[in-house]
C-alpha positions as CSV (number, residue, x, y, z in Angstrom):
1,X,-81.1,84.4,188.6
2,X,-77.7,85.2,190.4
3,X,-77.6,88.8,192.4
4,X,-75.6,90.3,189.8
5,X,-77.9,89.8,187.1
6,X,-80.8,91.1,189.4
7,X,-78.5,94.1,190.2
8,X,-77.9,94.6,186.3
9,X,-81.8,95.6,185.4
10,X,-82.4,98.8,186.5
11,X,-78.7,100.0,184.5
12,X,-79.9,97.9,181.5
13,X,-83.1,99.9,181.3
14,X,-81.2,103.1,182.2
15,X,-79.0,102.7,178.9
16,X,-81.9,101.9,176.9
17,X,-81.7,98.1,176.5
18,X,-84.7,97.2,178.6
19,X,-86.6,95.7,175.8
20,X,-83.8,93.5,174.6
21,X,-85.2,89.9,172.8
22,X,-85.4,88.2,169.6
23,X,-88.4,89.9,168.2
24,X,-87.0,93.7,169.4
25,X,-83.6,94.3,167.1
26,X,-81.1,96.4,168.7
27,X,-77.8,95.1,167.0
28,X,-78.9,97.4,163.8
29,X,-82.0,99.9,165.4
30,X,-82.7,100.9,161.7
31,X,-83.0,96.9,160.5
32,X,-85.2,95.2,161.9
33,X,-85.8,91.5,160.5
34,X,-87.1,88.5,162.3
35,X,-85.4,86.6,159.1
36,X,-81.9,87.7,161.1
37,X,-79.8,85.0,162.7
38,X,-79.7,85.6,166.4
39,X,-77.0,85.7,168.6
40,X,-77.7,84.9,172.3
41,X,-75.4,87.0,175.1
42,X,-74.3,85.6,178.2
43,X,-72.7,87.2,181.1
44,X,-69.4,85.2,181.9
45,X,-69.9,86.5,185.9
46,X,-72.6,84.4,186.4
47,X,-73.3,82.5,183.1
48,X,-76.8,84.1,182.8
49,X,-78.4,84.7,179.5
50,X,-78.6,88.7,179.1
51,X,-79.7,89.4,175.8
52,X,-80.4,88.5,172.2
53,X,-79.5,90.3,169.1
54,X,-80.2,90.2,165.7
55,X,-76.4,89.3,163.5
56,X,-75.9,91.4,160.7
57,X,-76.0,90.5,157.0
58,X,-74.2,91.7,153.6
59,X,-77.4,93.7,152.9
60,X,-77.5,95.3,156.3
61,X,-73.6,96.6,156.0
62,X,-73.9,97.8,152.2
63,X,-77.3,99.9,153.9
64,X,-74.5,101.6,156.6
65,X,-72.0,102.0,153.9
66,X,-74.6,104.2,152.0
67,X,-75.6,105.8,154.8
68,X,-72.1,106.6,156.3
69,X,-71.4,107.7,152.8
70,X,-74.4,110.4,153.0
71,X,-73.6,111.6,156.3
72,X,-69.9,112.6,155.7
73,X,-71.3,114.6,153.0
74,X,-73.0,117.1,155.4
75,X,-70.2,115.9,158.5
76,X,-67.2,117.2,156.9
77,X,-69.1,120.6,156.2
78,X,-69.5,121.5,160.1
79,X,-66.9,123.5,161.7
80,X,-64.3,121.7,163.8
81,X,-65.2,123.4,167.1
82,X,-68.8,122.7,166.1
83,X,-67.7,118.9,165.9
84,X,-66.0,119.5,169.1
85,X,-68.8,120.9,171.1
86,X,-71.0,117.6,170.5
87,X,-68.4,115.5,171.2
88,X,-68.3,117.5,174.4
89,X,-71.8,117.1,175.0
90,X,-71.4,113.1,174.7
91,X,-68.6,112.9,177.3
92,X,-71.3,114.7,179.7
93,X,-74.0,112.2,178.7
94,X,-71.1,109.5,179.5
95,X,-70.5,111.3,183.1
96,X,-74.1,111.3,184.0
97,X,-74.2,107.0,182.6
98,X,-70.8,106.4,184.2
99,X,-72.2,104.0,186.9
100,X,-74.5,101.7,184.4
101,X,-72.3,101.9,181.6
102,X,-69.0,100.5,184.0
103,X,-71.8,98.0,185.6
104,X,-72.4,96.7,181.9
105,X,-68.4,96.4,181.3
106,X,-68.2,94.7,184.2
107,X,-71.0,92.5,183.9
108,X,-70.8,91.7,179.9
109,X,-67.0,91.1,179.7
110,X,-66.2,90.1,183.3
111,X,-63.4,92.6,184.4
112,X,-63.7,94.1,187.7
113,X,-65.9,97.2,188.5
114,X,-63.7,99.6,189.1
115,X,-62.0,98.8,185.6
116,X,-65.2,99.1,184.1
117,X,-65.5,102.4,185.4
118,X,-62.4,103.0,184.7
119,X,-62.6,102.3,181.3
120,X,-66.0,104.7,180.9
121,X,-63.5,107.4,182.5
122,X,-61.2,107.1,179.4
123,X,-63.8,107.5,177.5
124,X,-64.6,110.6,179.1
125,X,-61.0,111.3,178.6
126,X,-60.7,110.4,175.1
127,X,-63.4,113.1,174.6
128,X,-62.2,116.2,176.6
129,X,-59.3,115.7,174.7
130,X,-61.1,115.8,171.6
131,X,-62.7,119.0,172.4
132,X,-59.5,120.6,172.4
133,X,-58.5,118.7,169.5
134,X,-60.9,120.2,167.5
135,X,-59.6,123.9,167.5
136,X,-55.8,122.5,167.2
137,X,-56.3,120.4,163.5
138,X,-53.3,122.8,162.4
139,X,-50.8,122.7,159.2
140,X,-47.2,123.9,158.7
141,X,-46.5,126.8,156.7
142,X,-43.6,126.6,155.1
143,X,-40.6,129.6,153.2
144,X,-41.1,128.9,149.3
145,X,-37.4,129.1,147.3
146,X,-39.5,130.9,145.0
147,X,-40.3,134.7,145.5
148,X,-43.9,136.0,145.9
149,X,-44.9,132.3,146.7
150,X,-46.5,131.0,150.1
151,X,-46.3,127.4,150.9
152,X,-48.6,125.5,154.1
153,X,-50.1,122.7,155.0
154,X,-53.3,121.4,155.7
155,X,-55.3,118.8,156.9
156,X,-58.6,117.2,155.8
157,X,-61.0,114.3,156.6
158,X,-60.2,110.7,155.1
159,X,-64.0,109.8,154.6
160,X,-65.3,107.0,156.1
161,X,-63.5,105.4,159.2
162,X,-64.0,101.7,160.1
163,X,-63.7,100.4,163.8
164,X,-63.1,97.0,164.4
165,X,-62.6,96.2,168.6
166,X,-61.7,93.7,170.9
167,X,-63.7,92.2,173.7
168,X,-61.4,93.0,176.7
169,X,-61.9,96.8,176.3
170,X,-65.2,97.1,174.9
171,X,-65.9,100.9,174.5
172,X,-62.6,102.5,175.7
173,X,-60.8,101.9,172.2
174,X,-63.8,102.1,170.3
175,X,-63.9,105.9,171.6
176,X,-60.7,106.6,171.1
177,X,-60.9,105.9,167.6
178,X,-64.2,107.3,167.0
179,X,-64.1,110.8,169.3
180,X,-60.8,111.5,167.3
181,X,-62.4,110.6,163.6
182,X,-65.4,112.8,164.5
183,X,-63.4,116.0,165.4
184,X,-61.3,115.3,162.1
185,X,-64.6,115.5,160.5
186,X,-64.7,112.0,159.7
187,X,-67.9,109.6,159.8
188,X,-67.3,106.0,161.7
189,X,-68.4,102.7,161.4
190,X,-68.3,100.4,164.2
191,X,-67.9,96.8,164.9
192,X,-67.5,95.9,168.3
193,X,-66.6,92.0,169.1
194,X,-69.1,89.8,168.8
195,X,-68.7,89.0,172.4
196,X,-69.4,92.4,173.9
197,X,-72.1,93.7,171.3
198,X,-74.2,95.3,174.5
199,X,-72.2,97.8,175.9
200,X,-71.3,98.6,172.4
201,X,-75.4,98.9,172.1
202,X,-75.6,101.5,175.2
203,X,-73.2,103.9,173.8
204,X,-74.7,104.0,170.2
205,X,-78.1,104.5,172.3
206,X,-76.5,107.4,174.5
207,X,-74.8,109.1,171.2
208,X,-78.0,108.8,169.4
209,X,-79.4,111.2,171.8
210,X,-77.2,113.6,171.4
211,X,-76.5,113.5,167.9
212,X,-80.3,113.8,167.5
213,X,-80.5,117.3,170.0
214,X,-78.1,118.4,167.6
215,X,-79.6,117.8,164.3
216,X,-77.3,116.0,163.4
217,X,-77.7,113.4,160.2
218,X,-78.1,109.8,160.6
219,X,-74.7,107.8,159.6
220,X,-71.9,110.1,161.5
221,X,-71.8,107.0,163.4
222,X,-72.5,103.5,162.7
223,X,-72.9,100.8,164.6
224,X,-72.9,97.2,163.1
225,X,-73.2,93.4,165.2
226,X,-71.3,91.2,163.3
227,X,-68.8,88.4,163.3
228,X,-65.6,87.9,160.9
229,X,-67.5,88.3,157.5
230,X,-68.5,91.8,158.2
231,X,-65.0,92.8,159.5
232,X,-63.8,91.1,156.0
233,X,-66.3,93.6,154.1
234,X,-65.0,96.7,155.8
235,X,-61.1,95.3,155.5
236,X,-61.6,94.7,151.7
237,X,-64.1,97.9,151.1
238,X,-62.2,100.7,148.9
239,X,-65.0,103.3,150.6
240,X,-63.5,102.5,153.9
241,X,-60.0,104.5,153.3
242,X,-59.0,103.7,157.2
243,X,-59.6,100.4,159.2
244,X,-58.1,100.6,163.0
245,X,-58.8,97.0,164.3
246,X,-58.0,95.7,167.4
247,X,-57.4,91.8,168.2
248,X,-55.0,89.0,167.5
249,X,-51.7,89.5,165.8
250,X,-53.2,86.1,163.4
251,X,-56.4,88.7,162.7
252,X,-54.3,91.9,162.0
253,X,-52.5,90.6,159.6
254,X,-55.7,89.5,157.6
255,X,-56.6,92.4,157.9
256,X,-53.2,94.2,157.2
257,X,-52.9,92.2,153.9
258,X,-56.7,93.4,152.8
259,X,-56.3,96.6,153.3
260,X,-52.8,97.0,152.1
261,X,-53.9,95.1,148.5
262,X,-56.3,98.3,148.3
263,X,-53.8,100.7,149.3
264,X,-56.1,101.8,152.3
265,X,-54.7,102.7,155.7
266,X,-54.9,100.5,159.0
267,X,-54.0,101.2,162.7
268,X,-53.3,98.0,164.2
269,X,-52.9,97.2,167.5
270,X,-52.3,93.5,168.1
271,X,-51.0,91.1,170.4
272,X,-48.5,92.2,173.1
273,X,-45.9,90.0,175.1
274,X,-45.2,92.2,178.0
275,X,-42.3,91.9,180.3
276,X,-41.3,93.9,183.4
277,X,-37.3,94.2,184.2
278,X,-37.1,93.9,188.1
279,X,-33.6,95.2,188.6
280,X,-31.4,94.7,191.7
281,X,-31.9,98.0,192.4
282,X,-35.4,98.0,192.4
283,X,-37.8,99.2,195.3
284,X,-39.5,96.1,195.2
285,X,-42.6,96.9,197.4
286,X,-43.6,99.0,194.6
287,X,-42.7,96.8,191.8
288,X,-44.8,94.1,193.7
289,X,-48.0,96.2,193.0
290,X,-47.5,96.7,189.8
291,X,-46.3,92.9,188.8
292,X,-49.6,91.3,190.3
293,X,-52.0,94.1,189.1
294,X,-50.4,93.9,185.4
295,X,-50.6,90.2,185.7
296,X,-54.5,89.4,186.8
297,X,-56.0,92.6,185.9
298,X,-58.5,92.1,183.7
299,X,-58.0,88.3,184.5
300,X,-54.8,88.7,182.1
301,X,-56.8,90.2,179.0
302,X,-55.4,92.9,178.3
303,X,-53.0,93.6,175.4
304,X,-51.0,95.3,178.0
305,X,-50.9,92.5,180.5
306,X,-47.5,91.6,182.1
307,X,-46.6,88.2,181.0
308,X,-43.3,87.7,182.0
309,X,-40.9,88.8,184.9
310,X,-37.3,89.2,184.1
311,X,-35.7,89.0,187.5
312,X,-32.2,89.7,188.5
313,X,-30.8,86.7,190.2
314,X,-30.3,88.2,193.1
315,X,-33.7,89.0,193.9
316,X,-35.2,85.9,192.2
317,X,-35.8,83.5,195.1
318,X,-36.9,86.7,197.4
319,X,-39.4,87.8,194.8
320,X,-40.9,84.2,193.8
321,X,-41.6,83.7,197.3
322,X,-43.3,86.7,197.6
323,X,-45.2,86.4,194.8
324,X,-46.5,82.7,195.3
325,X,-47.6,84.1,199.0
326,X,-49.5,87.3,197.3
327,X,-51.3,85.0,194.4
328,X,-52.4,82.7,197.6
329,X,-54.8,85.7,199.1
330,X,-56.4,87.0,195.9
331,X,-59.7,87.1,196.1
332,X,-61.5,85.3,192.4
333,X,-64.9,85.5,192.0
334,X,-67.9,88.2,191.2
335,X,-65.9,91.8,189.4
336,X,-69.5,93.0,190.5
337,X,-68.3,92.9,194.1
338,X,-65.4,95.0,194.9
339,X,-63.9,92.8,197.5
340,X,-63.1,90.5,194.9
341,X,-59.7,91.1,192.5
342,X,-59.9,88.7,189.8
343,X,-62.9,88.1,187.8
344,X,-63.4,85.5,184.8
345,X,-62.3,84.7,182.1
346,X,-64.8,86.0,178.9
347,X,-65.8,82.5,178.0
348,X,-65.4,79.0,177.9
349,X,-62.4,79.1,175.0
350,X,-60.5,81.3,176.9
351,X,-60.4,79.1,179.4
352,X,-59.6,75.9,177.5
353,X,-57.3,78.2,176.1
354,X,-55.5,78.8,179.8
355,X,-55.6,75.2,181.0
356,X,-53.5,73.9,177.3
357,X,-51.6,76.7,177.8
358,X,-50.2,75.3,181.4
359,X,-49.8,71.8,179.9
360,X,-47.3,73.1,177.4
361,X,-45.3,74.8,180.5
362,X,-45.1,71.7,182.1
363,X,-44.5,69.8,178.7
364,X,-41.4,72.5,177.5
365,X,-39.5,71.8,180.8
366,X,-41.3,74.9,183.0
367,X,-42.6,74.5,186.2
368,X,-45.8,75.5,187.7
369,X,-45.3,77.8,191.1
370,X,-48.9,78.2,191.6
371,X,-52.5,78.1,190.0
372,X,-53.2,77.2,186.7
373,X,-56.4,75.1,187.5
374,X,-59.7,75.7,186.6
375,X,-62.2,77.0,189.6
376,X,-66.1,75.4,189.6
377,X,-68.9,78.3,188.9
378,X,-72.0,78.8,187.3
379,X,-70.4,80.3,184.3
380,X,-67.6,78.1,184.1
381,X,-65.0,80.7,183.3
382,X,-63.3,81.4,186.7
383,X,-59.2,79.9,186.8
384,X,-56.7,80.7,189.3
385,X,-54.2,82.7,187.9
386,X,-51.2,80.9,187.1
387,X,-47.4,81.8,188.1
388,X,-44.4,79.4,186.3
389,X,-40.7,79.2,185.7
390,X,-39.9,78.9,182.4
391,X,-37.2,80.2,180.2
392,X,-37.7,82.7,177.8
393,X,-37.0,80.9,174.9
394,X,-40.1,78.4,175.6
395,X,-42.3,77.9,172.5
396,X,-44.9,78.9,174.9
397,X,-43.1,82.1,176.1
398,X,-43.0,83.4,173.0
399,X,-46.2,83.7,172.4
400,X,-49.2,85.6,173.9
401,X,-51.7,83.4,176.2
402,X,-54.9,86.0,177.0
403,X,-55.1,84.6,179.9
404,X,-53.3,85.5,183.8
405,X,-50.5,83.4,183.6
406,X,-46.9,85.1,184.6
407,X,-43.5,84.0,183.6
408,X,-40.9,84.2,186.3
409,X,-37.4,84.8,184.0
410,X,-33.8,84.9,185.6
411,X,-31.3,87.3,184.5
412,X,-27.2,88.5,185.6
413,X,-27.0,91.5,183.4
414,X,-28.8,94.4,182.7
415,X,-27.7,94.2,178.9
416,X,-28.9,91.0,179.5
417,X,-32.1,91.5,180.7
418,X,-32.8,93.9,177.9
419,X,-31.9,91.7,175.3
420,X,-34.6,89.1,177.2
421,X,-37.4,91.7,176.7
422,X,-36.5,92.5,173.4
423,X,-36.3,88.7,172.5
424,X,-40.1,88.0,171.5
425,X,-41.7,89.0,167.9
426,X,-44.4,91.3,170.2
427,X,-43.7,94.9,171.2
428,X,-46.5,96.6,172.5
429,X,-45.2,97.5,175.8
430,X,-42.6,97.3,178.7
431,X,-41.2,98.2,181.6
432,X,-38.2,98.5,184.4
433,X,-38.6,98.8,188.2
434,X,-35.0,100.5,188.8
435,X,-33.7,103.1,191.2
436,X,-30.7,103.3,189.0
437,X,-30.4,106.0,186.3
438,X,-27.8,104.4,183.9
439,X,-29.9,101.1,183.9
440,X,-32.8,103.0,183.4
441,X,-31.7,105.4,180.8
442,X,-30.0,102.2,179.0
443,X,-33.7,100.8,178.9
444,X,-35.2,104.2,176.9
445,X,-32.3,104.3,174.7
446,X,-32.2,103.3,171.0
447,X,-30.8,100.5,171.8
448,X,-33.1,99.7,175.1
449,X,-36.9,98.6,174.8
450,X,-38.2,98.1,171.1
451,X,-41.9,98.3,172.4
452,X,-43.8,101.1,171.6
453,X,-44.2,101.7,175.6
454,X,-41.7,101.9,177.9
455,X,-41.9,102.8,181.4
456,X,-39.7,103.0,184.2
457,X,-41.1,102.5,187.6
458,X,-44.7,101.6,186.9
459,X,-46.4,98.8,185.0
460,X,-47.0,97.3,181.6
461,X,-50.4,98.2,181.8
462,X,-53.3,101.3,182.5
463,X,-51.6,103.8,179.5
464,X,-52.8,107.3,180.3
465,X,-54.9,109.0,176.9
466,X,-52.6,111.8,176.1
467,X,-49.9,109.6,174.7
468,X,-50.0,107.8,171.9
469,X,-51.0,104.4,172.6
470,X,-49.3,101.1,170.1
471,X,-46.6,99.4,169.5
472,X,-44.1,97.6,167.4
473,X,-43.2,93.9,165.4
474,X,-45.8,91.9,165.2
475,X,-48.1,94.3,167.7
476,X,-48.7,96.0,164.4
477,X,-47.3,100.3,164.2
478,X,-50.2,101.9,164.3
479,X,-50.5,104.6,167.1
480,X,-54.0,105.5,168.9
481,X,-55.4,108.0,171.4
482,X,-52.9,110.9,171.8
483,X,-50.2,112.9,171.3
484,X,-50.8,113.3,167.7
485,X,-52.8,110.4,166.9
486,X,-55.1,112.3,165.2
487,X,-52.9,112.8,162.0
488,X,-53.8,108.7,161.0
489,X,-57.7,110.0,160.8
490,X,-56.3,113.0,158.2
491,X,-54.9,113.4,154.4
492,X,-52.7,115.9,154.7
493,X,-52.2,118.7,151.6
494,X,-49.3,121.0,150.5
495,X,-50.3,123.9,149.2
496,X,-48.4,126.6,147.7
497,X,-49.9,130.1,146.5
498,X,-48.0,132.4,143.9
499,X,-49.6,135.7,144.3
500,X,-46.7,137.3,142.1
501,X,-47.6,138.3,138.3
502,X,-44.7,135.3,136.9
503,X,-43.9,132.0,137.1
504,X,-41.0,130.6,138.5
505,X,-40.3,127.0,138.2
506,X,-38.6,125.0,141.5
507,X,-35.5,124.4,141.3
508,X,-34.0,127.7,139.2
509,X,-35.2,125.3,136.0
510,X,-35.5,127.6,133.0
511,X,-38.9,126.5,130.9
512,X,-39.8,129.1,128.1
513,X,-42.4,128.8,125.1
């Protein structure tokens, strides 16, 4: 057993998985079934065996649905601020965990520790923020044309909310969906990737106790383990009014098309295509940082990732260099151990995945600057991240690899450049490292960016909670997170009061019996 996997014990037993194995369930606490089929978990740090857990049938899911069903009942009845204060109380359970749930992260998906931590943080975040959301679920009020008439707005709970996540961040977006949904008064059911189904485990475990110190009912939130047939029941479920799913552009639409033949609602947020302008202007000491941290964080699995590098040509031959020397020193190996800067890759797909990825490069006429091999472990998911000229017109370009390999892109213009970014069917999000304000403004205009992010001296990636996080084309419209976010989890209602002692009709129309 490696040293990480030793290391991991004490934070598995901390977040209440000690007694993880086929005869204990912990994929559905409730339903517990030695009949089950059994999924087995390995770590792709080390390519030890973690866990087992039970998979989740048709009769398990139509259980949740009743109990979801039940819960909201009571849910929707408690005060907002009430709502609030326990989703206040979780983000303190989450501060006092912070260390073994980011070891877990780290451990069970393979990013590095401090973005494991990071990504507890957000939750953490995600829930402060809810607090205060839950005293601000305010309406409009509107003048009525009519006299003696009051007109407002108001908001109320959809019902049910289904959560379908990814692998690459497997709690952060989970909590963002469900910390918002809770405040709105809203009950949730969860399926987290059927890659990640521990750490998804540990926060159901750490909510539990709260929710229970509370007296709260069973159902406000669900958690489900699952593959695709599960994720089909909730997309296709008319008592699920809102599915936000997080994955492939191929899944969302799958999604999209089930939920749209219902007339339900969906947040999707789907594959991204990232690019970062590096202008002639730019202060490129600080665009460096942000290139190769956009690049290889997260070993390139992140929706966010940077993916290609549109450079002026002035710069071009100065910043390849540069880059080809920094890609040379990263350290790969164990996330586990902070020295290191690129972990591995979730499994062995992904990296098959990677390595046909850099064939077709080399097959479409690109050429390979560095990396792009496959590096010998334990767990067999450890590559060396991959830098290549291409052009952006490349079949393999256009599309999103979730895997680190960067795109080095040549440019004269600005207009140019622009046109470049714009120039895939993704638009999640983007970004320009420029010094100069009518560049820079041009990029935020109508007419600039068509991502739903778009930053100007920092990164593609590491969104901040208080915006609203999504994006565009085939990344799918839906919005998550902040700003106001919150409206998606809502139905809102017009209401207008006469308290006069006659009727007039809108629009001066004359209606007499």
């Amino acid at each position: 057993m490696s040293q990480s996997s030793t290391s991991m014990a004490p934070f598995l037993k901390e977040l209440g998985l000690q007694s993880i194995n086929p005869q204990a369930s912990t994929g559905l606490v409730f339903f517990q079934d030695s009949d089950r089929e059994i999924k087995s978990i390995s770590s792709p740090v080390d390519g030890q065996h973690i866990a087992d857990v039970y998979v989740a049938n048709e009769s398990d899911y139509a259980k949740i649905i009743a109990q979801a069903e039940k819960a909201f009942l009571q849910w929707r009845q408690v005060p907002a601020p009430k709502r609030g204060e326990i989703i206040r109380q979780y983000g303190n359970v989450l501060r006092e965990h912070k260390q073994a749930l980011g070891s877990l992260v780290s451990y069970e998906m393979g990013k590095s520790l401090q973005e494991g931590l990071g990504e507890v943080q957000e939750m953490i975040d995600i829930c402060d923020f809810a607090v205060g959301l839950s005293r601000q679920l305010h309406g409009l009020t509107m003048h009525s044309e009519r006299p003696n008439h009051r007109m407002y707005e108001q908001w109320h709970p959809l019902g049910i909310v289904g959560i379908i996540s990814a692998f690459n961040f497997p709690v952060a977006v989970w909590s963002w969906n469900a910390m918002l949904a809770a405040v709105c008064g809203d009950v949730c059911i969860w399926k987290p990737s059927e890659k990640t189904p521990l750490t998804a485990i540990a926060c159901q475990n750490l909510l539990d106790s709260v929710l229970r110190e509370n007296e709260m009912p069973e159902g406000v939130f669900n958690l489900i383990i699952g593959d695709y047939r599960i994720g089909e029941l909730m997309s296709n479920d008319e008592r699920v009014p809102l599915i936000s799913a997080t994955g492939s552009t191929r899944m969302g639409k799958k999604v999209g098309a089930a939920v749209g033949a219902r007339l339900g609602k969906s947040i999707l947020e789907l594959g991204g295509n990232n690019a970062i302008i590096i202008s002639e202007h730019a202060d490129l000491d600080m665009a460096m940082r942000a290139v190769v941290f956009g690049a290889v964080g997260t070993c390139g699995q992140r929706c966010t990732s940077t993916r290609r590098l549109i450079i002026h040509e002035s710069l071009y031959e100065d910043l390849k260099n540069r880059l080809v020397k920094v890609y040379g020193q990263l350290k790969i190996g164990d996330p586990l151990d902070q020295n290191n800067q690129v972990g591995p890759l979730i499994d062995r797909a992904a990296v098959d995945q990677f390595l046909a990825a850099v064939e077709s490069i080399k097959a479409q006429g690109g050429t390979i600057l560095y990396g792009g091999t496959e590096l010998e472990s334990e767990s067999g998911c450890y590559v060396v991240p991959c830098l290549a000229e291409a052009k952006n017109e490349f079949p393999i370009v256009q599309q999103e690899t979730f895997a680190p390999i960067l795109y080095l892109l040549k440019y004269s213009t600005i207009d140019e450049a622009i046109a470049m970014q714009n120039g895939v069917k993704q638009g999640l999000s983007s970004s320009i490292f420029s010094t100069h304000i009518l560049e820079t403004e041009k990029f935020l205009a109508a007419w600039g960016s068509d991502c739903g992010i778009a930053n100007v001296n920092i990164g593609t990636s590491g969104a901040e909670i208080g915006g609203a996080f999504g994006g565009e084309k085939e990344t799918g419209g839906g919005r998550e997170s902040g700003s106001d976010a919150w409206k998606a989890y809502m139905r809102r209602q017009t209401n207008t009061i006469n308290y006069g002692t006659e009727l007039p009709l809108a629009q001066g129309i004359q209606f007499d019996i």
